[in-house]
C-alpha positions in Angstrom: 4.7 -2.5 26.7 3.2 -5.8 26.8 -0.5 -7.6 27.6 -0.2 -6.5 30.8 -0.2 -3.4 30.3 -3.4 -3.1 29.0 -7.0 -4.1 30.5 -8.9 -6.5 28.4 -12.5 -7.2 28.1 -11.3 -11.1 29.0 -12.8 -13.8 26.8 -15.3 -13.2 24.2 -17.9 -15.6 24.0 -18.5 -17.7 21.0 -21.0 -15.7 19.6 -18.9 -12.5 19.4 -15.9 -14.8 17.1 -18.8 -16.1 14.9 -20.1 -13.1 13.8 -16.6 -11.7 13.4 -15.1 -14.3 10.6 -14.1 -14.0 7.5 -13.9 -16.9 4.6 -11.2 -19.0 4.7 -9.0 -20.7 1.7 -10.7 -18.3 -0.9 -7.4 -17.4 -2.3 -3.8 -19.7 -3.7 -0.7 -18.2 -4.3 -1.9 -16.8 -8.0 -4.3 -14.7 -6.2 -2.5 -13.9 -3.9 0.3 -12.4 -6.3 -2.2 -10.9 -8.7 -3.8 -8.9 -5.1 -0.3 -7.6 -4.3 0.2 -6.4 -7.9 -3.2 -5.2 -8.1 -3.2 -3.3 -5.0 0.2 -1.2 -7.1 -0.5 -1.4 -10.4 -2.1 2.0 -10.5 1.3 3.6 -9.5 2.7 2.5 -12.8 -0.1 4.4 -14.6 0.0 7.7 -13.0 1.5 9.8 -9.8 5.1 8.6 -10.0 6.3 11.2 -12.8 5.8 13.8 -10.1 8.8 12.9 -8.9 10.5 13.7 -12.0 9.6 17.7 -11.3 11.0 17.3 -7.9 14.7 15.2 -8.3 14.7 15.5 -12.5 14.9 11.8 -14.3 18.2 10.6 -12.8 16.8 11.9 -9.5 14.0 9.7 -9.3 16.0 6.8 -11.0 18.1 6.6 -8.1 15.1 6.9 -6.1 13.7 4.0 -8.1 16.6 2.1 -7.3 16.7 2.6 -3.3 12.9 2.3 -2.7 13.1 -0.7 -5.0 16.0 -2.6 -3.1 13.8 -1.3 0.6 11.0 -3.1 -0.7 12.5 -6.6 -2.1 14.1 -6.4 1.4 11.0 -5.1 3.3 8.9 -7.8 0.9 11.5 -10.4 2.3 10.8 -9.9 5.8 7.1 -9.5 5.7 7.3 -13.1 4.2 8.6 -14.2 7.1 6.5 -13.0 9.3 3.2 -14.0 7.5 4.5 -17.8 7.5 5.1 -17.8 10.9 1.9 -15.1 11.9 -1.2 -15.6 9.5 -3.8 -13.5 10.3 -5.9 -10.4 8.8 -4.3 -7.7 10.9 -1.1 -8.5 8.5 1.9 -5.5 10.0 -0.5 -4.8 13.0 -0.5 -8.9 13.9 3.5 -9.0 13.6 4.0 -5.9 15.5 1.3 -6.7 18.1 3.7 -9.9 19.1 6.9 -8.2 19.1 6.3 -4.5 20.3 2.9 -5.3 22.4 -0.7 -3.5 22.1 1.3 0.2 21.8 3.2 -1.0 18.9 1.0 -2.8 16.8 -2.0 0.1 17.4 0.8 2.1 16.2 1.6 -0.6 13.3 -2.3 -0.7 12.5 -2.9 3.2 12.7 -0.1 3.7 10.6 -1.0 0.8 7.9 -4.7 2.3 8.4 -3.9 5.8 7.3 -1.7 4.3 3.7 -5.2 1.7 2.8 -7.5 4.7 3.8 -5.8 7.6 2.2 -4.5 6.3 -0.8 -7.8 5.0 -2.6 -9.0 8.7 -2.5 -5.6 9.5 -4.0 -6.8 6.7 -7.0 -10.2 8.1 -7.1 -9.0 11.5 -8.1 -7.0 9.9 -11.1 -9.6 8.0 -12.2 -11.6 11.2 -12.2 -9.1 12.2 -14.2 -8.9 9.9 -16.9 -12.6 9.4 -16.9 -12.9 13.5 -18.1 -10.0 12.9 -20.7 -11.6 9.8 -22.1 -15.6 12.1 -22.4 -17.0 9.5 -20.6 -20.6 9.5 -20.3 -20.4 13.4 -20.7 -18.7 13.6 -17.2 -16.9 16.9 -16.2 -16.9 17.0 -12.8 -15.1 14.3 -10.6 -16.8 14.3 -7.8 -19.6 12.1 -9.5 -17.2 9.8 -10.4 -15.4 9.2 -7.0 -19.0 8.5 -5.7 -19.4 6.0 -8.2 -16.2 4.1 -8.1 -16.7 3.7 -3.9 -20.1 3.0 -4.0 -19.4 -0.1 -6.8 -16.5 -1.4 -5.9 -17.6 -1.3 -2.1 -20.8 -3.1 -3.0 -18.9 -6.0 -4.8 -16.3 -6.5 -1.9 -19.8 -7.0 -0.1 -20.7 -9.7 -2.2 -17.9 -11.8 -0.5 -14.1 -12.3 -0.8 -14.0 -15.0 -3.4 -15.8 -13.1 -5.6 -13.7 -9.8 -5.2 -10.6 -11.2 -5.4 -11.5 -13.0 -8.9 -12.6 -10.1 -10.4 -10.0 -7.9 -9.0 -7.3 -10.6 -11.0 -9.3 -10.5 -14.0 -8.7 -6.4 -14.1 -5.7 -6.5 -13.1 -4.6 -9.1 -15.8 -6.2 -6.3 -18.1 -4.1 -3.7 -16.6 -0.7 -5.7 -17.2 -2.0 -6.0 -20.7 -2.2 -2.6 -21.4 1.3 -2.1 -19.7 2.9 -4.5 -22.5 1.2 -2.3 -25.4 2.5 0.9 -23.9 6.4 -0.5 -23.8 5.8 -1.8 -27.1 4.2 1.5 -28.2 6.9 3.5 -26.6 10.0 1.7 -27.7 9.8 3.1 -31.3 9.6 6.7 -29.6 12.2 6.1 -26.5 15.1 9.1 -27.6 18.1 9.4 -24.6 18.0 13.0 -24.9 14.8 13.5 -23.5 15.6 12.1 -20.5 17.4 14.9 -19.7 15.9 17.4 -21.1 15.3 19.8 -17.5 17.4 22.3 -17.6 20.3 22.1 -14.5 19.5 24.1 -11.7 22.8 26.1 -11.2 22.3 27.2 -7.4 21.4 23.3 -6.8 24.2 21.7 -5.2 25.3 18.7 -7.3 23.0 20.0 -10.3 23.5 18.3 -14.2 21.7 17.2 -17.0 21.1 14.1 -15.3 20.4 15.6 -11.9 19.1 19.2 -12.7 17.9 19.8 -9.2 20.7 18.3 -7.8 21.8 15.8 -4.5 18.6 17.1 -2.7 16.1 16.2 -5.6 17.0 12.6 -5.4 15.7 12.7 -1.3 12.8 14.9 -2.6 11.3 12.6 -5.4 11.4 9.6 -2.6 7.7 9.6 -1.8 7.6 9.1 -5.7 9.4 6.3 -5.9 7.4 4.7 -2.9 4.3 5.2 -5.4 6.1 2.4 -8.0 5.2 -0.2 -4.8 2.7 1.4 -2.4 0.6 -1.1 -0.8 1.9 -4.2 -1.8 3.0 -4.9 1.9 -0.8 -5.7 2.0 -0.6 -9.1 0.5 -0.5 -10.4 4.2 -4.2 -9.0 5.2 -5.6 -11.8 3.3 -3.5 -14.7 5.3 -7.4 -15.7 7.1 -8.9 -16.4 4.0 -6.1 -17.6 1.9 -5.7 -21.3 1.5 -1.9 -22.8 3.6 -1.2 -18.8 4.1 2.0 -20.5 5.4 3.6 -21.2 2.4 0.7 -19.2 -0.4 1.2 -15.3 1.4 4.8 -15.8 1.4 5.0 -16.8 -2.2 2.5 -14.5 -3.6 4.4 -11.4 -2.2 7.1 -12.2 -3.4 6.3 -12.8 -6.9 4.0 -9.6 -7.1 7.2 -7.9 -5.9 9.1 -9.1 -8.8 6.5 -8.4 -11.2 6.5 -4.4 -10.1 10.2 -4.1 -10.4 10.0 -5.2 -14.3 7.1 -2.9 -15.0 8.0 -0.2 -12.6 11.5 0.5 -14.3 10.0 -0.3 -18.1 7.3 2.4 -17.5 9.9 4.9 -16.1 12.4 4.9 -18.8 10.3 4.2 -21.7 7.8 7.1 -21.0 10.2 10.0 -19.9 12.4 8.8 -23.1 9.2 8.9 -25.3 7.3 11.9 -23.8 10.7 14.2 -22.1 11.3 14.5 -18.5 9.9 18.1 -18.5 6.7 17.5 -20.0 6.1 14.2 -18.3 6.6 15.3 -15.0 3.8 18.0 -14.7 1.4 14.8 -17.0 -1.7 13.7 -15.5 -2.0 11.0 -18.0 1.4 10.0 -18.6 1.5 6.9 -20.5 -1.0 8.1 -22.9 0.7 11.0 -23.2 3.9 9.6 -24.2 2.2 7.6 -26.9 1.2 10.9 -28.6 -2.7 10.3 -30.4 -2.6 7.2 -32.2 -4.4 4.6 -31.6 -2.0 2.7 -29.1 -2.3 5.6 -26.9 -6.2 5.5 -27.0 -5.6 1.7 -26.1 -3.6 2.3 -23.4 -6.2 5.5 -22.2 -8.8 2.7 -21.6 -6.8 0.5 -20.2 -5.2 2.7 -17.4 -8.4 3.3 -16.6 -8.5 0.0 -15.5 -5.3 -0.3 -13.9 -6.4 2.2 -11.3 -9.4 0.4 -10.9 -7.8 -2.6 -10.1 -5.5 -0.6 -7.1 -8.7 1.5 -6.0 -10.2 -2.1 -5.7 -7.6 -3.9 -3.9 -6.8 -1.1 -1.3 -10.2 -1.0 -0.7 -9.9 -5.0 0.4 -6.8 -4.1 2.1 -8.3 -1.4 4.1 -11.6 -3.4 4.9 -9.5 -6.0 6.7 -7.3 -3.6 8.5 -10.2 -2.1 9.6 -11.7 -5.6 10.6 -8.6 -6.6 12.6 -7.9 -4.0 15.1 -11.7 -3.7 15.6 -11.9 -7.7 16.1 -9.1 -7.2 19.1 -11.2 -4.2 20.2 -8.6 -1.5 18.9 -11.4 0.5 17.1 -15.2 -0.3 17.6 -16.1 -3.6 18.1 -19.0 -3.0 15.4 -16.8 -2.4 13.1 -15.4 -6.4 12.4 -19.1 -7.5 12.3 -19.4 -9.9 8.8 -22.2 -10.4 6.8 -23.5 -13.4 5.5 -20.8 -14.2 2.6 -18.3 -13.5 5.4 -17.7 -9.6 4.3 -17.1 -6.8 7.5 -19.6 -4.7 6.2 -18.8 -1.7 8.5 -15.1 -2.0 8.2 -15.8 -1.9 4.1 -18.1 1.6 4.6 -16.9 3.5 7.2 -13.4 4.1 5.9 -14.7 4.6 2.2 -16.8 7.2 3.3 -13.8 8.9 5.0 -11.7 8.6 2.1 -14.8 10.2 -0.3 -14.5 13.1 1.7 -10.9 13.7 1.0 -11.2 12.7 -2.3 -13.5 15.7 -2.8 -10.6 17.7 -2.2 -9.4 17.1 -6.1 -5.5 17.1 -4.9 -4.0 14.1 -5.9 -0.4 15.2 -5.1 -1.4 16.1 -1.8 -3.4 12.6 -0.7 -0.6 10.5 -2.0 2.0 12.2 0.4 -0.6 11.7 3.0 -0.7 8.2 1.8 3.3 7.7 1.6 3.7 8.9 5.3 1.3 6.4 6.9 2.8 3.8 4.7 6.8 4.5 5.4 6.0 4.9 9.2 4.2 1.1 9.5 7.5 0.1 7.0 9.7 1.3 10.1 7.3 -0.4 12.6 7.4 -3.4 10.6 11.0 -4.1 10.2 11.9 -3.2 13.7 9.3 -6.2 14.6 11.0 -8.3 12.1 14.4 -7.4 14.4 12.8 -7.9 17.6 11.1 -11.1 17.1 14.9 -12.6 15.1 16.1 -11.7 18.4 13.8 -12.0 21.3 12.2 -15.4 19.3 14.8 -17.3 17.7 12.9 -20.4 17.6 9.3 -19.6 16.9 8.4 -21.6 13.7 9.3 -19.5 10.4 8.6 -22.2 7.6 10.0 -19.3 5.4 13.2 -17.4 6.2 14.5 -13.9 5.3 17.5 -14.4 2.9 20.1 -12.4 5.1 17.6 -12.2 8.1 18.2 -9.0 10.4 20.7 -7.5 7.9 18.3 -7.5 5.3 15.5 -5.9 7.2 17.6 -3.5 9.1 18.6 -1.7 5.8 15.0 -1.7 5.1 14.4 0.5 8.2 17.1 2.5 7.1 15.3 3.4 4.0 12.0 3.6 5.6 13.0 6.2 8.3 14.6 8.4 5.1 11.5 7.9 3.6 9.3 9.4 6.8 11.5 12.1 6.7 11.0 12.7 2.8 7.3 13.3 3.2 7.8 16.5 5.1 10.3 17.5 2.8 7.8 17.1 -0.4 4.5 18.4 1.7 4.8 19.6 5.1 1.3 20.0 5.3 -0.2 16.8 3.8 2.8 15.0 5.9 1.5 17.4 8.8 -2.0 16.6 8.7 -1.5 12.4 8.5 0.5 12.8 11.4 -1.7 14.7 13.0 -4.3 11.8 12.3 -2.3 9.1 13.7 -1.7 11.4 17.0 -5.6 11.6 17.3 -5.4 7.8 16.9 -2.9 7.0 19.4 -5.0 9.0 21.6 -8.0 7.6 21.3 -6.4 4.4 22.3 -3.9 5.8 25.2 -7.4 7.0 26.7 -10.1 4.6 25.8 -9.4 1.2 23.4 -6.6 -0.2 25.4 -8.5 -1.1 28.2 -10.9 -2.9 25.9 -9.1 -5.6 24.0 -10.5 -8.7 23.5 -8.3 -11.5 24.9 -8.9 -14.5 22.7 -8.9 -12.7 19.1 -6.4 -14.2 16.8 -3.7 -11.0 17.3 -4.2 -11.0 21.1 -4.2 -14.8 21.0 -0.8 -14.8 19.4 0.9 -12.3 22.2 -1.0 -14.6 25.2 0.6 -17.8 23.5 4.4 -16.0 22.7 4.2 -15.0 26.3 3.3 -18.7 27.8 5.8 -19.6 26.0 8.4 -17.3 27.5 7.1 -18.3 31.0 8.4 -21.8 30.3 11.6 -21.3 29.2 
């Protein structure tokens, strides 16, 4: 499928750009990396033990280690493709060029879903902590997810710059309190807790270190995926970061590195402190772990603030999502329409009023599967990109390079179509219902928004110029 395919609204005047733009060179590579940690962060923190009641401790370990190794190999490639394609649409912009307006709607939809999706998954585990922690005399969540989208939506308003410095400053809080709890939690690690789930005997493959056996390691995938979720999204900010060229790939990378150190720290220290049995059915886990001393009222407060720094990331990430695809005329052209600090207003409070909704729901469990499927499906979109444009482009300008190149994003793909397959195994339903979402999506465009692209907007621009340049060869 490529431009011609599609009908497109030809060139948009001057006017219609202007009012579409976002800030540019807001953010260096520090920002950058403290974005693509922030946007995670809140995995370490809470939702990844539930993997522990589905593939036991050893189960998820070796899920750890696979999703880890897809995502320093996804993380690779993505770098690649933001040096060589910055713009906001981030995966949509690098499928867009190699898979044409069907693929990178599809890339977009997919990416869409994870940014949308998973900040109502947050919001129901800051709920969460709030009631532990009696704050303000709150009982029922539902004030509490109001609050969190209605602040943190206002200050995105306020302008990037601003967001993105105060979403480092809590996230620098949040990696704080990460340090206490392994400190905390050394004195309390014991081996034997780690297995401490009784072996499933009619599992096949079933021990003390695998108690649900072979198929609990596939099972506790989605999991895994939650140690990392989201920070694909560094990218989305390559308009408004400063030489996005050589600062997105950098600050991937590093947040990347960063998550593997704390993501295995918090998985061994607190299943060793707290037991894999008790741990994996924890709502609080960390805290938990640390018993009630006063470390573990430290780190209560603190968590707090480490899913406030992913709620407020992801909300970022799905605001310029959002922005892009409506900017080529993918979604309503309304929708990319920036204030005066240069913030898409409707792009920020459309999708946050769709994700309140689900958040009402209460199910956590349920809205990160919903999450993980949208995300592992743009990972498979992604990488095949990566492989197209290493083959069909060999000499478009990459000032960085994949270590390994197609190799290394080709057992990424691997990993990521394992993963989409996981997330009906885990929930059928949830998995059901975001692909059912993406379906109305694809329609929507099939019969209305692909006749409606806007030629000259950055992602379309990209496609027109990879084309010309095809033509001349």
């Amino acid at each position: 499928m490529t431009i011609e395919d599609v009908k497109v609204t030809g060139t948009a005047g001057a006017d219609y750009l202007a009012k579409r733009t976002l800030r540019s060179g807001t953010a260096g590579w520090v920002l950058l990396a403290g974005l693509g940690i922030s946007y995670v962060i809140s995995g370490d923190y809470s939702g990844w033990n539930f993997g522990i009641a589905e593939g036991g401790f050893g189960g998820l370990l070796i899920a750890f280690v696979v999703i880890a190794a897809m995502y320093l190999a996804m993380v690779l490639g993505m770098a690649e493709l933001s040096s060589a394609l910055p713009a906001a649409g981030g995966g949509y912009t690098f499928a867009r060029r190699a898979l044409g307006p069907w693929g990178g709607f599809a890339t977009g939809t997919a990416v869409l879903l994870e940014y949308a999706i998973a900040p109502a998954a947050i919001a129901t585990f800051i709920g969460a902590y709030v009631e532990s922690l009696n704050l303000f005399g709150i009982t029922d969540g539902w004030w509490v997810y109001l609050a969190v989208y209605a602040l943190f939506i206002g200050v995105h308003l306020t302008g990037a710059g601003e967001a993105l410095k105060a979403m480092f400053v809590i996230t620098a809080i949040a990696l704080a309190g990460l340090v206490v709890f392994a400190v905390s939690a050394w004195g309390l690690f014991e081996t034997g807790n780690l297995t401490d789930i009784p072996a499933d005997p009619d599992a096949v493959g079933s021990s003390a270190l695998l108690p649900f056996g072979y198929f609990g390691i596939w099972a506790a995938i989605p999991f895994a995926i939650w140690f990392f979720l989201a920070v694909e999204g560094v990218p989305l900010a390559a308009e408004e970061a400063r030489e996005p060229e050589k600062n997105v790939p950098k600050g991937i990378i590093i947040s990347m590195l960063v998550l593997l150190v704390t993501g295995a720290a918090v998985l061994f220290l607190a299943t060793g402190a707290l037991g894999a049995q008790a741990i994996s059915v924890s709502g609080n886990p960390l805290v938990e772990a640390l018993g009630d001393g006063s470390a573990a009222k430290m780190v209560n407060y603190i968590g707090l603030a480490g899913l406030v720094a992913s709620f407020f990331s992801i909300v970022y990430a799905y605001s310029r999502q959002t922005f892009a695809l409506s900017r080529a005329g993918y979604l309503p052209t309304r929708l990319s329409v920036t204030n005066a600090r240069k913030a898409p207003v409707l792009a920020l409070i459309v999708p946050g009023v769709v994700g309140f909704a689900l958040s009402l729901t209460g199910k956590g469990a349920m809205l990160l599967n919903m999450a993980v499927f949208g995300a592992a499906l743009s990972y498979v979109l992604m990488m095949v990109s990566h492989i197209v444009l290493r083959v069909r482009e060999p000499h478009m300008p990459r000032p960085y390079r994949t270590p390994g190149g197609v190799v290394t994003t080709a057992f990424a793909l691997v990993i990521a179509c394992a993963a989409v397959i996981a997330t009906f195994l885990v929930d059928p339903v949830a998995a059901g219902w975001a692909l059912a979402a993406f379906c109305a999506f694809m329609a929507y465009f099939g019969l209305y928004s692909r006749h409606r692209l806007v030629a000259n907007s950055p992602d379309e621009e990209f496609a027109v110029l990879a084309r010309a340049a095809g033509d001349l060869e």
